[in-house]
N, C-alpha and C positions, 0 to 999 in steps of 0.2 A: 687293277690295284689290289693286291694282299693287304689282309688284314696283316698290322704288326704282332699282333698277340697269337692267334690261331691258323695264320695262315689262306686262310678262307679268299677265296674270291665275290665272296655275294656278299653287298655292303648298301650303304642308302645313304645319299648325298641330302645332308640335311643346310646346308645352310651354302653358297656362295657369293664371293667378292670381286669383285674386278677394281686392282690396282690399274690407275693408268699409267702411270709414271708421271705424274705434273711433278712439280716439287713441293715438299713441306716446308711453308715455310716457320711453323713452329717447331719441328723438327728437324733440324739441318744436315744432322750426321747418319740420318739412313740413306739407305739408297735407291733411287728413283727409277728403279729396273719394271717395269712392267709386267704383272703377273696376276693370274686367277687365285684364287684361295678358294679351298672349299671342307667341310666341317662335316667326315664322315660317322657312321654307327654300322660296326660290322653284323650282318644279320644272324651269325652263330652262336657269336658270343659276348655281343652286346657290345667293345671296346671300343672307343670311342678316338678317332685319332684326325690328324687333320694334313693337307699335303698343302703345296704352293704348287703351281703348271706356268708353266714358261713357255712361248709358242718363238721359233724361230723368225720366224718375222719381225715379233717387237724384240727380242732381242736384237737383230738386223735394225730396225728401225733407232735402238737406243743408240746404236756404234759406240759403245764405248771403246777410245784405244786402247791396243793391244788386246783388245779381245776378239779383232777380226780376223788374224787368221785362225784363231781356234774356232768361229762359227764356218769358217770356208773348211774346214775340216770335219764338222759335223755333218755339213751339206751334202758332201762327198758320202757317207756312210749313208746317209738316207735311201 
């Protein structure tokens, strides 16, 4: 992972989440995709930024339609 700002590869994972994908039900119009979250600080230049991670599995596991053959086309590149 590069820093956004400097470039840098050396960073420090300060905080992570694991979405499961249940659903909200106070929230109805996001979306229930499955994903890590994690809340980095680049060690260069202090910038502070944040990614989401999607593993092919739970995206496999969510099946949403029409998104299968675009994941049997990811698989392929693997």
């Amino acid at each position: 992972m590069r820093c956004e700002k400097c470039g840098s590869l050396s960073h420090e994972v300060k905080e992570t989440r694991r979405r499961t994908g249940e659903p909200n039900p106070i929230n109805k119009n996001k979306s229930n995709t499955p994903y890590t979250y994690r809340r980095r600080v680049c060690s260069s230049c202090g910038h502070k930024f944040a990614t989401r991670e999607y593993t092919i599995p739970d995206l496999i596991a969510f099946g949403k339609q029409g998104y299968s053959q675009m994941i049997d086309d990811l698989m392929k590149t693997l």
